[in-house]
N, CA, C and O atoms as a DFTB+ gen file, in Angstrom:
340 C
 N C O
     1  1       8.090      -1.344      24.979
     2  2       6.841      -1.357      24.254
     3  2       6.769      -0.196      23.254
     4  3       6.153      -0.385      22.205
     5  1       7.514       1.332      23.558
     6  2       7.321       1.938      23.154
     7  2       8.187       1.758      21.614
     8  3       7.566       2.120      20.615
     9  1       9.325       1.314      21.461
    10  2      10.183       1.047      20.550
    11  2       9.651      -0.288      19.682
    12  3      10.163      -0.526      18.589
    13  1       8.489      -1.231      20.284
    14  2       8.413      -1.844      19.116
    15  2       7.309      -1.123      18.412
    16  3       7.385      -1.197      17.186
    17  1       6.101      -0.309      18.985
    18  2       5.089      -0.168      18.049
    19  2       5.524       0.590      17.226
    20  3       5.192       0.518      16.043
    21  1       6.702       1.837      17.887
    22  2       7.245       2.670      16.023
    23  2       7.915       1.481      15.585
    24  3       7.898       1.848      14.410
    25  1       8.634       0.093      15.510
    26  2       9.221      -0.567      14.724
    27  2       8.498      -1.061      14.008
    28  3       8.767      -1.045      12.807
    29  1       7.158      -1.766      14.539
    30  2       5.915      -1.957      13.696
    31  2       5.318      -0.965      12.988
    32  3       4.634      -1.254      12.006
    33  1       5.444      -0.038      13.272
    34  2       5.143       1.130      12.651
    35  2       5.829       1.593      11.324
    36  3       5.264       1.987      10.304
    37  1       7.165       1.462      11.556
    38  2       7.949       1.924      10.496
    39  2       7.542       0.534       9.637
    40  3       6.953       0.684       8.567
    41  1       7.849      -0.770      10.099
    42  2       7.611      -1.479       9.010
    43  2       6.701      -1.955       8.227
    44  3       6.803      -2.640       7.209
    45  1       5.205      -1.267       9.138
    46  2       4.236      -1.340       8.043
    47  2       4.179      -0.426       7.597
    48  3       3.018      -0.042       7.741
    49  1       4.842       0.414       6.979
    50  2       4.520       1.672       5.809
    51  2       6.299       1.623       5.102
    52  3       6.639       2.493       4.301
    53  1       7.141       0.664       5.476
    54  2       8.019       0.624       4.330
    55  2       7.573      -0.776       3.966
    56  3       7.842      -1.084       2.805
    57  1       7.136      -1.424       4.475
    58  2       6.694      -3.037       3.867
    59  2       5.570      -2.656       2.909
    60  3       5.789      -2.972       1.740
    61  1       4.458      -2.066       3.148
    62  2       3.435      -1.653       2.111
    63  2       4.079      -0.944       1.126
    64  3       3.602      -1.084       0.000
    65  1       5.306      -0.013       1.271
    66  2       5.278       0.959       0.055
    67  2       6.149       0.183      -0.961
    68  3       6.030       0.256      -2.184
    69  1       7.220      -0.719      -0.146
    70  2       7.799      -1.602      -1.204
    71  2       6.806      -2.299      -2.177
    72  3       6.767      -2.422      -3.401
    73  1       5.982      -2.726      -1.096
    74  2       4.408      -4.076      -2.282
    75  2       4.388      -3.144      -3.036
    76  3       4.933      -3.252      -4.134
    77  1       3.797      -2.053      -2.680
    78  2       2.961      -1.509      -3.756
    79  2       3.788      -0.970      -5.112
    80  3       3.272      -0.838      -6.222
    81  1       5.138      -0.698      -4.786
    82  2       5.886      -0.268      -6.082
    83  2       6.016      -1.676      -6.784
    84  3       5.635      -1.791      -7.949
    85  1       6.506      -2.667      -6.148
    86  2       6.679      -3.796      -6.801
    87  2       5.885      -4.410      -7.394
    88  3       6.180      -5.298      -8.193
    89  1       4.142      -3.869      -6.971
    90  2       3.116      -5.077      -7.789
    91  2       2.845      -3.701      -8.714
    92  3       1.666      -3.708      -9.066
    93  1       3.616      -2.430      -9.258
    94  2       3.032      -1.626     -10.042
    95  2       2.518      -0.066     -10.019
    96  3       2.046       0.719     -10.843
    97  1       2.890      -0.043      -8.539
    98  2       2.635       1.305      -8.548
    99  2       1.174       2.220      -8.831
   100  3       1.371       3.317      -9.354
   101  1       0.093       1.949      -8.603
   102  2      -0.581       2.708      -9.508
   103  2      -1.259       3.432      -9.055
   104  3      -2.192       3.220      -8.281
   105  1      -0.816       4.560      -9.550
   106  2      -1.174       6.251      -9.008
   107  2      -2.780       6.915      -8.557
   108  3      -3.074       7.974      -8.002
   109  1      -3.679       5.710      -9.101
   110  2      -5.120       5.588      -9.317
   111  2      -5.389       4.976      -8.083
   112  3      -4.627       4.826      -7.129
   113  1      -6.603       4.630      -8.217
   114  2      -7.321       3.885      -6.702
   115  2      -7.261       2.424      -7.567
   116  3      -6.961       2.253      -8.749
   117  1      -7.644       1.475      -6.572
   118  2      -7.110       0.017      -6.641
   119  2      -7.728      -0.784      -7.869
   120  3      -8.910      -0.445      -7.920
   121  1      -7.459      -1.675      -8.856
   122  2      -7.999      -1.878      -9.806
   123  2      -7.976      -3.539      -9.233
   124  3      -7.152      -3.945      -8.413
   125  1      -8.965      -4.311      -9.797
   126  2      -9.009      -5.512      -9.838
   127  2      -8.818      -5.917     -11.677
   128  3      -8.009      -6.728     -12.129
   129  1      -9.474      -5.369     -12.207
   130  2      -9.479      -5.758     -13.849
   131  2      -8.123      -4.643     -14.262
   132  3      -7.720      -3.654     -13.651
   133  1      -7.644      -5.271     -15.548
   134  2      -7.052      -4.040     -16.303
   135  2      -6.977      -4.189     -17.805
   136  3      -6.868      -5.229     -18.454
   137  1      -7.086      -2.482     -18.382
   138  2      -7.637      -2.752     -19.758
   139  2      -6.168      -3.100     -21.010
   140  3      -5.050      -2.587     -20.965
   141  1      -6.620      -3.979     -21.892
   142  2      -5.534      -4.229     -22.682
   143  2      -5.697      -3.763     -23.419
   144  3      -6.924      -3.668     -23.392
   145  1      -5.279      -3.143     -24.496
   146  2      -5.727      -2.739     -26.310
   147  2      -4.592      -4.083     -27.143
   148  3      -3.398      -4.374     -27.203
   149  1      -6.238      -4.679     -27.784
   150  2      -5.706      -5.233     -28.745
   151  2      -5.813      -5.118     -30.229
   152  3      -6.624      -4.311     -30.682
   153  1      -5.020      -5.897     -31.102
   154  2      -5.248      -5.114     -32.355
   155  2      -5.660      -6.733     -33.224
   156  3      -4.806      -7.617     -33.161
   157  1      -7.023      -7.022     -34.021
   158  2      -7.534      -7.686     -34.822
   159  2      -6.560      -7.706     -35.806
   160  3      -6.034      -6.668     -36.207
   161  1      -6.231      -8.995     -36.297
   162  2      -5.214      -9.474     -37.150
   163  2      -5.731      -9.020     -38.645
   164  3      -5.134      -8.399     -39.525
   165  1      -7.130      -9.590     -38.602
   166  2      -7.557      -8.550     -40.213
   167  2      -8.066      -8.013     -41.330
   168  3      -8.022      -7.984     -42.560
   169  1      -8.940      -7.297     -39.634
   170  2      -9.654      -5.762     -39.800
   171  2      -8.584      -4.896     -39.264
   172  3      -8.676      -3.858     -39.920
   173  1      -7.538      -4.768     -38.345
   174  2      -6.618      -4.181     -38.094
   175  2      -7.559      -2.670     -37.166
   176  3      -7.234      -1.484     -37.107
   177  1      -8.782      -3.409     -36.561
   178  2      -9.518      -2.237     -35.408
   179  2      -9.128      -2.753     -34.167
   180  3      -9.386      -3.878     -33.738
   181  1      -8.566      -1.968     -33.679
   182  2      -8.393      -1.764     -31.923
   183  2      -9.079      -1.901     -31.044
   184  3      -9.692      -0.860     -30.810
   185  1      -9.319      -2.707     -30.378
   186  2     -10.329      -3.375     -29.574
   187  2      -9.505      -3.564     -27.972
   188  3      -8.312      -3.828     -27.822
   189  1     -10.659      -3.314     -26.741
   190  2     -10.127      -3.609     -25.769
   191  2     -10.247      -4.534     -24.864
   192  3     -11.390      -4.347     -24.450
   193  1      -9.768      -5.497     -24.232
   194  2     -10.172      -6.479     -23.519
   195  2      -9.866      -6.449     -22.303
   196  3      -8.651      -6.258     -22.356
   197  1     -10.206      -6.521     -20.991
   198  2      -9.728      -6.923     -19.900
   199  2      -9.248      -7.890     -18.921
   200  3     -10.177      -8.671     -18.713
   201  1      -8.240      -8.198     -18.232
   202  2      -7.412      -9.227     -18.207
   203  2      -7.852      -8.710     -16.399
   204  3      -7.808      -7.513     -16.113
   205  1      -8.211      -9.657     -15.438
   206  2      -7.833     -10.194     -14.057
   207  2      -6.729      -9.822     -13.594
   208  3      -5.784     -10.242     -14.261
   209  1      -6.499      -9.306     -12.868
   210  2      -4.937      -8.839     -12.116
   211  2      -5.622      -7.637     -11.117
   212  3      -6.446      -6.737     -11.279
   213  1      -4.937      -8.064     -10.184
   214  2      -4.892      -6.911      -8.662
   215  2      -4.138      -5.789      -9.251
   216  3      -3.554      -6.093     -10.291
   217  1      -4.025      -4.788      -8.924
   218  2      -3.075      -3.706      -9.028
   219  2      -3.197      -2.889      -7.830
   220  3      -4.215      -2.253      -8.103
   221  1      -2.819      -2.487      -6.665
   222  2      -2.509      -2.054      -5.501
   223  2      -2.727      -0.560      -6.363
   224  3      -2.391      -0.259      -7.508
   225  1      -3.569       0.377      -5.100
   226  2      -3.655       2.011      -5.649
   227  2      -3.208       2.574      -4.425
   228  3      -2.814       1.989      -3.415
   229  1      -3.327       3.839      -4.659
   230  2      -2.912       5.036      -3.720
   231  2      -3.329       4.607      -2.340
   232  3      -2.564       4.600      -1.376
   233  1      -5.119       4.099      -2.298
   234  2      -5.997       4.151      -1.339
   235  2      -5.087       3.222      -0.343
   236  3      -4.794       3.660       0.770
   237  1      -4.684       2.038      -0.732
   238  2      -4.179       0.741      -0.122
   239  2      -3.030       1.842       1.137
   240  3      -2.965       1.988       2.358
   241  1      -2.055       2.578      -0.493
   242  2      -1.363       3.194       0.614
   243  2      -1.320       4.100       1.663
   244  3      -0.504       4.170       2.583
   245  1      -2.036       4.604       1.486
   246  2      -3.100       5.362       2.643
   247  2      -3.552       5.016       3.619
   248  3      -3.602       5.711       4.634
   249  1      -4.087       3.571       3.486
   250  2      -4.788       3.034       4.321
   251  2      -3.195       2.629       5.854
   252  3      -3.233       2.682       7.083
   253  1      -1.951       2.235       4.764
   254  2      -0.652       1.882       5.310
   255  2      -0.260       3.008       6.207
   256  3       0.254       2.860       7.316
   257  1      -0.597       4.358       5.532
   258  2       0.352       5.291       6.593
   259  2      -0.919       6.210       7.360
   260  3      -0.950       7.325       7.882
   261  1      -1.760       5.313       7.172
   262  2      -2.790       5.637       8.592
   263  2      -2.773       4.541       9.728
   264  3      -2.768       4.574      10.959
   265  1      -2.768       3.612       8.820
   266  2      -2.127       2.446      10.206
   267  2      -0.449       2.429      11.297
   268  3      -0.123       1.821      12.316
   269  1       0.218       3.397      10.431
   270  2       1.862       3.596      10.324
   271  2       1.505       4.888      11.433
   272  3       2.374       5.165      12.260
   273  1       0.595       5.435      11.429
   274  2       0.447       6.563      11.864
   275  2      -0.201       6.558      13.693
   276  3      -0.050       7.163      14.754
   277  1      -0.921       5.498      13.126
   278  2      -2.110       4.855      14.386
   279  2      -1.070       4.053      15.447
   280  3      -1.293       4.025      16.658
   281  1       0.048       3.433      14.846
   282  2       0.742       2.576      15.541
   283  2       2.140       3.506      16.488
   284  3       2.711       3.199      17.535
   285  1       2.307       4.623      15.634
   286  2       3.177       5.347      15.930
   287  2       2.832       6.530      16.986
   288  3       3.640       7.331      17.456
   289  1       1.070       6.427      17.316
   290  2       0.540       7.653      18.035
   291  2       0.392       6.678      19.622
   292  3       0.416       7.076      20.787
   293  1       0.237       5.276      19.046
   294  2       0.166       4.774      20.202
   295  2       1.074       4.150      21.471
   296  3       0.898       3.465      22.479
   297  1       2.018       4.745      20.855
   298  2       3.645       4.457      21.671
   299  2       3.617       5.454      22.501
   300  3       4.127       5.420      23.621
   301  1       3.042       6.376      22.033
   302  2       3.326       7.722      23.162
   303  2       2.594       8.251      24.326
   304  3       2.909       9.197      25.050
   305  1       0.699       6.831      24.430
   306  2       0.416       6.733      25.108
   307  2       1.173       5.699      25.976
   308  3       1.943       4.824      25.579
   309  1       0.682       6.069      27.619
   310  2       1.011       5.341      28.740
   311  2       2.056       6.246      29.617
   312  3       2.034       7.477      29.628
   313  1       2.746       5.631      30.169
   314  2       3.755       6.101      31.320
   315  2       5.063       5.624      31.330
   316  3       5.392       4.456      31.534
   317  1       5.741       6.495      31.120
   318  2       7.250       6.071      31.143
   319  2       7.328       5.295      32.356
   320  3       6.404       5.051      33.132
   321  1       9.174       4.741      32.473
   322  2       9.072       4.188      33.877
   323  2      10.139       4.993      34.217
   324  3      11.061       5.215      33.432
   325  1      10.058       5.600      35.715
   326  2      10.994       6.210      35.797
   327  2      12.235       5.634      36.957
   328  3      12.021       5.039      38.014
   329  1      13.196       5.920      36.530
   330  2      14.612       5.112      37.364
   331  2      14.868       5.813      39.019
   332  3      15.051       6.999      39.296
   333  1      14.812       4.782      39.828
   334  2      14.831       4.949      40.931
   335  2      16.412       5.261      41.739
   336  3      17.249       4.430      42.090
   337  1      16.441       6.503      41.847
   338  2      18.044       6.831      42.290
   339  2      18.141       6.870      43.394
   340  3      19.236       7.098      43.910
């Protein structure tokens, strides 16, 4: 028991940190919108629009290596078994 919750452990905080590099990384707290700059064909003013997309933040990962953390504190409760010689 004790060897799977650090295995669960380890793999929820390398499974989250992979997502999160892969959907973007973003160093900020979690965005649902994100801003585009676009440029008017011609007035040629810079204008910004926002586009729908998740972007995974710091917080998410945090939230991973408190759960990584929670899973890994709880292996060490209970009682060994000890071998009868």
């Amino acid at each position: 028991m004790r060897t799977t919750l650090r295995l669960f452990a380890l793999l929820l905080l390398l499974g989250t940190a992979g997502w999160w590099v892969a959907a973007g990384k973003n160093p900020g707290w979690t965005k649902n919108k994100v801003a585009i700059e676009k440029k008017d064909e011609i007035t040629e003013i810079v204008f910004i629009e926002y586009e729908d997309r998740f972007v995974p933040g710091v917080d998410i990962l945090a939230a991973a290596v408190a759960g990584a953390v929670v899973l890994a504190g709880l292996s060490f409760l209970g009682r060994r078994k000890v071998a009868a010689s």
